[in-house]
CHARMM internal coordinates of N, CA and C (Angstrom, degrees):
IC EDIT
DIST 1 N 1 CA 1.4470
DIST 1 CA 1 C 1.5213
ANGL 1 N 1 CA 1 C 109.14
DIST 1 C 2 N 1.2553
ANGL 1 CA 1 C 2 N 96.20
DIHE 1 N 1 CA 1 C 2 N 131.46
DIST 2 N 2 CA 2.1325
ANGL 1 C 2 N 2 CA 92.10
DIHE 1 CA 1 C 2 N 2 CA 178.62
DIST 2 CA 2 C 2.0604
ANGL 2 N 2 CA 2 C 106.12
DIHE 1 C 2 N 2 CA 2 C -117.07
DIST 2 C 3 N 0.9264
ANGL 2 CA 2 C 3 N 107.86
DIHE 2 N 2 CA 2 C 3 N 136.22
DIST 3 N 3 CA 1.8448
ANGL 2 C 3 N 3 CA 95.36
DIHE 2 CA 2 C 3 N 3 CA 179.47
DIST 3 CA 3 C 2.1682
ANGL 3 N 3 CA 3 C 81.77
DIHE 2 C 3 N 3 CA 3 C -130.80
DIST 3 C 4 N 1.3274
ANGL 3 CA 3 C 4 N 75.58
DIHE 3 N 3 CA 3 C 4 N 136.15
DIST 4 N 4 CA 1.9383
ANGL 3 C 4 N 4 CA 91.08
DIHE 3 CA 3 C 4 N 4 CA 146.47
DIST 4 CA 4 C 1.1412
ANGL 4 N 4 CA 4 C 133.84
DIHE 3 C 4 N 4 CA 4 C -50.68
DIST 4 C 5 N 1.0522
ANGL 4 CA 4 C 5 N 127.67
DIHE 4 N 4 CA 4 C 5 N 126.37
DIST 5 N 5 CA 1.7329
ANGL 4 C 5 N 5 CA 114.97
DIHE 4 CA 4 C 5 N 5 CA -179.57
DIST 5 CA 5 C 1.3323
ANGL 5 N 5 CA 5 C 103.58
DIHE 4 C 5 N 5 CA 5 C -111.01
DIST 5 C 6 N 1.9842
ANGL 5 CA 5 C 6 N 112.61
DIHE 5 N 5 CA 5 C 6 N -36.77
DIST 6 N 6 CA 1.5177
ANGL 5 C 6 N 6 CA 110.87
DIHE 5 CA 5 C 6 N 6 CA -167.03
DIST 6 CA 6 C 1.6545
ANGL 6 N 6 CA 6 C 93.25
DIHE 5 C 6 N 6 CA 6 C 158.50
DIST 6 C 7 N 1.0037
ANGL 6 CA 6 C 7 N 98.75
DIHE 6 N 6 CA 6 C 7 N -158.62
DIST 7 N 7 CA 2.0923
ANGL 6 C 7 N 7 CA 114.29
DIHE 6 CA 6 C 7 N 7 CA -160.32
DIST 7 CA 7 C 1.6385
ANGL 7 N 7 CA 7 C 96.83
DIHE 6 C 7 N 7 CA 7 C -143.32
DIST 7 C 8 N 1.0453
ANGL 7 CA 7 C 8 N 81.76
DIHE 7 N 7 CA 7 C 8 N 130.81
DIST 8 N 8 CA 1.7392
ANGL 7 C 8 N 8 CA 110.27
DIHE 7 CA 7 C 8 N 8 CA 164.70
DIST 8 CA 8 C 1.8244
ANGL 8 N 8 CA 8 C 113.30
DIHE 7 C 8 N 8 CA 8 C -29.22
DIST 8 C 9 N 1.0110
ANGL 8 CA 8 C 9 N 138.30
DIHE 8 N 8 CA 8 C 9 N 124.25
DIST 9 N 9 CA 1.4136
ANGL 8 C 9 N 9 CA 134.44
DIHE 8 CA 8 C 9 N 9 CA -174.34
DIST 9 CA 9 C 1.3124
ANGL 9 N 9 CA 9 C 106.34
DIHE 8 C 9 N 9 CA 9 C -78.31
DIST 9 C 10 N 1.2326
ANGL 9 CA 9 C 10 N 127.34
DIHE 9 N 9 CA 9 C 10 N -22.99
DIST 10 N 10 CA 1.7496
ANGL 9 C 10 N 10 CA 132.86
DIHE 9 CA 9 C 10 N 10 CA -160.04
DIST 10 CA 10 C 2.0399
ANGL 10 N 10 CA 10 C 93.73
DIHE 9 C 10 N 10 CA 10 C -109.47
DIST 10 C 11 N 1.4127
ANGL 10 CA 10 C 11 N 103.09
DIHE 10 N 10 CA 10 C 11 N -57.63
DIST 11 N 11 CA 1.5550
ANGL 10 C 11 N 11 CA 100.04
DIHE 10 CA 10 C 11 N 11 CA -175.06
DIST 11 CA 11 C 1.4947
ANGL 11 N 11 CA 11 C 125.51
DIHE 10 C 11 N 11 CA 11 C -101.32
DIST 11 C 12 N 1.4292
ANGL 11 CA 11 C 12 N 107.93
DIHE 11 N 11 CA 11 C 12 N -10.09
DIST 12 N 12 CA 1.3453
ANGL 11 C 12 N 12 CA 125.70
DIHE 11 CA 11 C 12 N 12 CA -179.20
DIST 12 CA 12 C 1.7537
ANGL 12 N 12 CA 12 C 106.53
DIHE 11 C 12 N 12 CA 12 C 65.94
DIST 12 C 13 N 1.1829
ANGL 12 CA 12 C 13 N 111.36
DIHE 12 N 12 CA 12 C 13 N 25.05
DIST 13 N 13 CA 1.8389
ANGL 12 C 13 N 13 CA 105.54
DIHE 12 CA 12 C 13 N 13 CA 165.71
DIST 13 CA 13 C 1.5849
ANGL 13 N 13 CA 13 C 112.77
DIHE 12 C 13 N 13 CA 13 C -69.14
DIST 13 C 14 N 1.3713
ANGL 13 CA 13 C 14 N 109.04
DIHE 13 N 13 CA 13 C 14 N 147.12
DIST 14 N 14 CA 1.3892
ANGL 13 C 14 N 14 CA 112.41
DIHE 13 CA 13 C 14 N 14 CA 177.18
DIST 14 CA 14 C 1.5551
ANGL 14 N 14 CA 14 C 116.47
DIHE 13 C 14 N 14 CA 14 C -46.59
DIST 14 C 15 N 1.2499
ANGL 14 CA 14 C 15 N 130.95
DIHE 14 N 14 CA 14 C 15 N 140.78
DIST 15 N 15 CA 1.4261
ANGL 14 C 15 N 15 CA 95.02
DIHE 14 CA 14 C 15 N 15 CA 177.16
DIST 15 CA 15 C 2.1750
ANGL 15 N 15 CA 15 C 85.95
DIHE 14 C 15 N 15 CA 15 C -130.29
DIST 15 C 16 N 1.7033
ANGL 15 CA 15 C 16 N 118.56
DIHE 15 N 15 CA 15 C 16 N 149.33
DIST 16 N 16 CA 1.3894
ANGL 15 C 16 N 16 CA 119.18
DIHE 15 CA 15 C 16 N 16 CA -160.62
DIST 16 CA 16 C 1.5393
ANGL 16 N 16 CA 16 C 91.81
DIHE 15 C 16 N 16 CA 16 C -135.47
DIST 16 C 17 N 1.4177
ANGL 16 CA 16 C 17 N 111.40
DIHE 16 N 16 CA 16 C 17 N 156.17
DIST 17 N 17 CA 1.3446
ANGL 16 C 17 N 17 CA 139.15
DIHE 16 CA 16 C 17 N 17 CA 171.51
DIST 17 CA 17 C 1.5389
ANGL 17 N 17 CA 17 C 97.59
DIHE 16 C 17 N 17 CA 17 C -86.81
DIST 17 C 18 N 1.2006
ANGL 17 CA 17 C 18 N 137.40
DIHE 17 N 17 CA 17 C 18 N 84.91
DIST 18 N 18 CA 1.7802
ANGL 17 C 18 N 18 CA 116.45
DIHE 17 CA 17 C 18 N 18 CA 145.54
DIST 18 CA 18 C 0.7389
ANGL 18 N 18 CA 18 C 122.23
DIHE 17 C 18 N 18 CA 18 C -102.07
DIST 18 C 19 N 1.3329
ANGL 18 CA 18 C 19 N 95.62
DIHE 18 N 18 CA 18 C 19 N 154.91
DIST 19 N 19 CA 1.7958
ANGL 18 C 19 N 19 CA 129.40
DIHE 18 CA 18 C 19 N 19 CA -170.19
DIST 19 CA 19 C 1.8370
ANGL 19 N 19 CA 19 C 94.01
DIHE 18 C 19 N 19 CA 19 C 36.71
DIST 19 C 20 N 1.2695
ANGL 19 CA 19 C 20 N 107.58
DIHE 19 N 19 CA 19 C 20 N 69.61
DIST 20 N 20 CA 1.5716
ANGL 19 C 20 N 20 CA 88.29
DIHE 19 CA 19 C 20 N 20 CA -178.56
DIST 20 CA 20 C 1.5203
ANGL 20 N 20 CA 20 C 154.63
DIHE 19 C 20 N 20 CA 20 C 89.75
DIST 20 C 21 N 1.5988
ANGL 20 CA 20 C 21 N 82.73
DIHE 20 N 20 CA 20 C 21 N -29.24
DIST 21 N 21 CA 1.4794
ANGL 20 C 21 N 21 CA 94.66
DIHE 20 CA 20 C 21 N 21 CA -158.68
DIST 21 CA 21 C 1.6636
ANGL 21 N 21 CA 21 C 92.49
DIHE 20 C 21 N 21 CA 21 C -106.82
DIST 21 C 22 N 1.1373
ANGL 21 CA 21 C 22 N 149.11
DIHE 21 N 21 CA 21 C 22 N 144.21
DIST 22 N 22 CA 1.5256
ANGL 21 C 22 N 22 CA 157.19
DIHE 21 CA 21 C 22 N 22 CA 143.90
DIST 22 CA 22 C 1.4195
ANGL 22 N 22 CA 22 C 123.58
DIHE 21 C 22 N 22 CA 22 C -25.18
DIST 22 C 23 N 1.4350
ANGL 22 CA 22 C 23 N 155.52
DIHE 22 N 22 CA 22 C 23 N 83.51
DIST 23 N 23 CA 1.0623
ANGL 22 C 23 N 23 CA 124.20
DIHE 22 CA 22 C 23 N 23 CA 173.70
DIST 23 CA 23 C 1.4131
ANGL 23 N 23 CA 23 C 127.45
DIHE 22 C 23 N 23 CA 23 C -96.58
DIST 23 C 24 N 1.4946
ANGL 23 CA 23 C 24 N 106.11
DIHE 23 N 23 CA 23 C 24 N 83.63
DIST 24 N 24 CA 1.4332
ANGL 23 C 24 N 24 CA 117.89
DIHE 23 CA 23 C 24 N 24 CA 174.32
DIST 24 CA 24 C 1.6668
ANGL 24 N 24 CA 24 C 109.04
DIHE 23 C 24 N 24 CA 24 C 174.69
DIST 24 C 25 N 1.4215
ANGL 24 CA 24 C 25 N 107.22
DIHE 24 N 24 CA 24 C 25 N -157.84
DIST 25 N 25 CA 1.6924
ANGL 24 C 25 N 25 CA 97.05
DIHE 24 CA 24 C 25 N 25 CA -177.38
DIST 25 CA 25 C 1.2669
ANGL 25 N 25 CA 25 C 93.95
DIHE 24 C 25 N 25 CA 25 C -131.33
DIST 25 C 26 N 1.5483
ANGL 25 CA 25 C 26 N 123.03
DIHE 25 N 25 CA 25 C 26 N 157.41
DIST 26 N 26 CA 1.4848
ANGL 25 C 26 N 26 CA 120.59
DIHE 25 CA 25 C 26 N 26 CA 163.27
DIST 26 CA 26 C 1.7246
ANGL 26 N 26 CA 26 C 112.70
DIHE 25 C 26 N 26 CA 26 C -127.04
DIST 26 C 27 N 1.5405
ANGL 26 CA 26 C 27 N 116.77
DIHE 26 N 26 CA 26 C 27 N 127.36
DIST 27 N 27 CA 1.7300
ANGL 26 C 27 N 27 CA 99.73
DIHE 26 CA 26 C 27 N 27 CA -151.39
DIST 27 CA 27 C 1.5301
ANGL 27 N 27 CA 27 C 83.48
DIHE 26 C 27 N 27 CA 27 C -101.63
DIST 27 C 28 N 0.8819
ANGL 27 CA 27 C 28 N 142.23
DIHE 27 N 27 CA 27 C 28 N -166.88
DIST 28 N 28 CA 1.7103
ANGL 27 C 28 N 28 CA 157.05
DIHE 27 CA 27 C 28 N 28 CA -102.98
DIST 28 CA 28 C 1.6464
ANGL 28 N 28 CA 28 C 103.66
DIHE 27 C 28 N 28 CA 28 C -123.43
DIST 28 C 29 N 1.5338
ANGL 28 CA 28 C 29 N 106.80
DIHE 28 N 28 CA 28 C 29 N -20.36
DIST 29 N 29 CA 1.4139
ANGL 28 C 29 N 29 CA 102.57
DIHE 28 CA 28 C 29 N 29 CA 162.88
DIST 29 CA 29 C 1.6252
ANGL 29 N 29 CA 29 C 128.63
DIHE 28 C 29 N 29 CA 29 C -92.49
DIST 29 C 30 N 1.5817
ANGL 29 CA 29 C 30 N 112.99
DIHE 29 N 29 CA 29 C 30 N -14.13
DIST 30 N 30 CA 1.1401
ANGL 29 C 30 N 30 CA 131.94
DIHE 29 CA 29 C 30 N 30 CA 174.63
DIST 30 CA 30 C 1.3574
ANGL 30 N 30 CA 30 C 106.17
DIHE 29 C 30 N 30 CA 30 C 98.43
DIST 30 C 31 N 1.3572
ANGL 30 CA 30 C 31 N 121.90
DIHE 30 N 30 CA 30 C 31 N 31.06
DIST 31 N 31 CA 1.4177
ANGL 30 C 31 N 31 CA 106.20
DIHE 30 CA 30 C 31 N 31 CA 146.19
DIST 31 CA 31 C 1.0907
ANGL 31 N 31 CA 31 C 122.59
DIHE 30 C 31 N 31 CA 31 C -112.73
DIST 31 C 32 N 1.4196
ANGL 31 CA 31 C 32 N 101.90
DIHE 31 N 31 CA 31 C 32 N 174.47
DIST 32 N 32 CA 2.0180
ANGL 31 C 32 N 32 CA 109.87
DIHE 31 CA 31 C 32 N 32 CA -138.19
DIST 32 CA 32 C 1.9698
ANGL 32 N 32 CA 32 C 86.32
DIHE 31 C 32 N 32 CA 32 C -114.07
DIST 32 C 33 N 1.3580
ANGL 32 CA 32 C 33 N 107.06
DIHE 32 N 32 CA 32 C 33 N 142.74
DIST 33 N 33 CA 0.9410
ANGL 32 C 33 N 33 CA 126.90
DIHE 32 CA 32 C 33 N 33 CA -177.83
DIST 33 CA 33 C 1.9309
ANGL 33 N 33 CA 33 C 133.00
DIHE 32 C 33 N 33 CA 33 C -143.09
DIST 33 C 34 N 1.3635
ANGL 33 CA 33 C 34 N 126.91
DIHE 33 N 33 CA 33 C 34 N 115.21
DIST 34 N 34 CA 1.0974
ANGL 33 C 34 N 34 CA 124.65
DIHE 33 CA 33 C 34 N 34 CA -169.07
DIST 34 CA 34 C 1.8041
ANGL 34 N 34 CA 34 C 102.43
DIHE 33 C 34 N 34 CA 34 C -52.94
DIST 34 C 35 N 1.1834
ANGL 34 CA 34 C 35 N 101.98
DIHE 34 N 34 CA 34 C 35 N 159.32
DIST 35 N 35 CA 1.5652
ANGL 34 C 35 N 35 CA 109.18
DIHE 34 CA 34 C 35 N 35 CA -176.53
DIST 35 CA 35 C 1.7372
ANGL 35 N 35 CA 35 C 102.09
DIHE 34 C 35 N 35 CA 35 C -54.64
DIST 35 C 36 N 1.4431
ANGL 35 CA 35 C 36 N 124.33
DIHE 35 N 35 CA 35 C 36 N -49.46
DIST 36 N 36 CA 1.4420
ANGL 35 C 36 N 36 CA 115.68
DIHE 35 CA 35 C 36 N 36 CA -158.03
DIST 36 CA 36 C 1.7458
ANGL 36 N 36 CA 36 C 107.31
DIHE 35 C 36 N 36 CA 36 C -60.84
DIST 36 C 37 N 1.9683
ANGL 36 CA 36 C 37 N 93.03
DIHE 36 N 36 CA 36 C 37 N -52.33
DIST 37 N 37 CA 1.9139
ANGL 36 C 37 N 37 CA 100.64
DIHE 36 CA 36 C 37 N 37 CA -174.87
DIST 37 CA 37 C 1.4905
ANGL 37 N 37 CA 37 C 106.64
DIHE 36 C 37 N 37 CA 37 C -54.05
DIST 37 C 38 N 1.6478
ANGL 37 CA 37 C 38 N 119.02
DIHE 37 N 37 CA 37 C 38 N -22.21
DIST 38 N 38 CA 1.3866
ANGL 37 C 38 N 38 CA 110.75
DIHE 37 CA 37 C 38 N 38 CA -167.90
DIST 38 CA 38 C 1.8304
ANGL 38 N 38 CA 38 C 107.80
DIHE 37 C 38 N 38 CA 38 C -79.31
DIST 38 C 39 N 0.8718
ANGL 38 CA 38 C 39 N 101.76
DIHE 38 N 38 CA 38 C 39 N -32.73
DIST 39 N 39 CA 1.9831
ANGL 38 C 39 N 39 CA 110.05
DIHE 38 CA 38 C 39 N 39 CA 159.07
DIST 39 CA 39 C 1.0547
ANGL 39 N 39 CA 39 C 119.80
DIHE 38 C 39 N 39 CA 39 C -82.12
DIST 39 C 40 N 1.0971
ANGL 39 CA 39 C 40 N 147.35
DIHE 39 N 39 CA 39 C 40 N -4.69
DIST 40 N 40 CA 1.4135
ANGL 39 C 40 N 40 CA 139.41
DIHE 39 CA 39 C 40 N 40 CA 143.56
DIST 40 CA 40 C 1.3723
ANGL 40 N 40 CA 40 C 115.87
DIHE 39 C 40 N 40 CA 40 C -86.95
DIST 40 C 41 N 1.3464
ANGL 40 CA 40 C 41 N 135.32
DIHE 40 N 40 CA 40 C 41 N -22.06
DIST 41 N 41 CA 1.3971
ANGL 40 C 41 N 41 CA 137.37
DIHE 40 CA 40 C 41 N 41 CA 138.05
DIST 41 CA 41 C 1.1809
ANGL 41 N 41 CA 41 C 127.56
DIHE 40 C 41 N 41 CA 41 C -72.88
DIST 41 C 42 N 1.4554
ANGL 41 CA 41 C 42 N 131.61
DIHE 41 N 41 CA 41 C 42 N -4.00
DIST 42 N 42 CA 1.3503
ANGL 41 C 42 N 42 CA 127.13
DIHE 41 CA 41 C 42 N 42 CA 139.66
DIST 42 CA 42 C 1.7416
ANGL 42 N 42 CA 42 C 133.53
DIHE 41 C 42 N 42 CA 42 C -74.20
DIST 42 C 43 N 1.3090
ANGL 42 CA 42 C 43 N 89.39
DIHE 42 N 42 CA 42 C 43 N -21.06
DIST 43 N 43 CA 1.7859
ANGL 42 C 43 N 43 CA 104.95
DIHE 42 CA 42 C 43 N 43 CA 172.49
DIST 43 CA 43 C 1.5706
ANGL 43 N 43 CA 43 C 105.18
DIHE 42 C 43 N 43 CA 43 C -77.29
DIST 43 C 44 N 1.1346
ANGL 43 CA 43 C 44 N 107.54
DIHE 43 N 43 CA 43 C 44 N -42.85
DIST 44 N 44 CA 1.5401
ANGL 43 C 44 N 44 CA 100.65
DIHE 43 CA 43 C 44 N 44 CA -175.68
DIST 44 CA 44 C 1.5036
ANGL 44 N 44 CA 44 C 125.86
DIHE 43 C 44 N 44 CA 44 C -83.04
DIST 44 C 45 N 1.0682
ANGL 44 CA 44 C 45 N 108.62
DIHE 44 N 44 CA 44 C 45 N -18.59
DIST 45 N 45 CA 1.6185
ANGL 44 C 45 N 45 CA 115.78
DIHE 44 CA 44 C 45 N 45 CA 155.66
DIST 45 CA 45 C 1.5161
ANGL 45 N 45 CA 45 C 114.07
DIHE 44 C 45 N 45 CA 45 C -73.19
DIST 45 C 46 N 1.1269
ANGL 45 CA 45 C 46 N 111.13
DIHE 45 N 45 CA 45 C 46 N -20.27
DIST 46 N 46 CA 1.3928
ANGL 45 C 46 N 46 CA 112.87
DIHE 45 CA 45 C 46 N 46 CA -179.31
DIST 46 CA 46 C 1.2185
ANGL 46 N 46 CA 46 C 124.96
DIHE 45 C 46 N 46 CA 46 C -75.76
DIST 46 C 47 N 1.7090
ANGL 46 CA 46 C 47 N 108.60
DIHE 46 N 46 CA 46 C 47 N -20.86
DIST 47 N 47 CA 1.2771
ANGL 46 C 47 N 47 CA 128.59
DIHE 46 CA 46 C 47 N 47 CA -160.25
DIST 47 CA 47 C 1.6324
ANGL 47 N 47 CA 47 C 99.74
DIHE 46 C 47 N 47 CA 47 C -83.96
DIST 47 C 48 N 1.4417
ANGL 47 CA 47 C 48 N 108.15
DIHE 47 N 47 CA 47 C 48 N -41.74
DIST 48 N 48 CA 1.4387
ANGL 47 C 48 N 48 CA 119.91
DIHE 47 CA 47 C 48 N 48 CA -169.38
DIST 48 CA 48 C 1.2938
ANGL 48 N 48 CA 48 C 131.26
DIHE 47 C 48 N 48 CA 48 C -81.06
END
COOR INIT
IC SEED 1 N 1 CA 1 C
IC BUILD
């Protein structure tokens, strides 16, 4: 089963729940992020 959850904040890719599982990250403010933008927005907070 796949459902929508929402789109990437940085690239706007679809991002879907299957079977359960999340595919993407959501960081501490609640926006939703594909796995790649969420590591390149974790590097750059990191930097600072």
């Amino acid at each position: 089963m796949q459902e929508l959850i929402g789109q990437c904040d940085l690239c706007k890719r679809e991002l879907y729940c299957m079977d359960g599982f999340f595919q993407g990250e959501m960081d501490s403010t609640g926006k939703l992020f594909c796995y790649s933008c969420y590591i390149e927005e974790k590097k750059e907070s990191d930097e600072k």
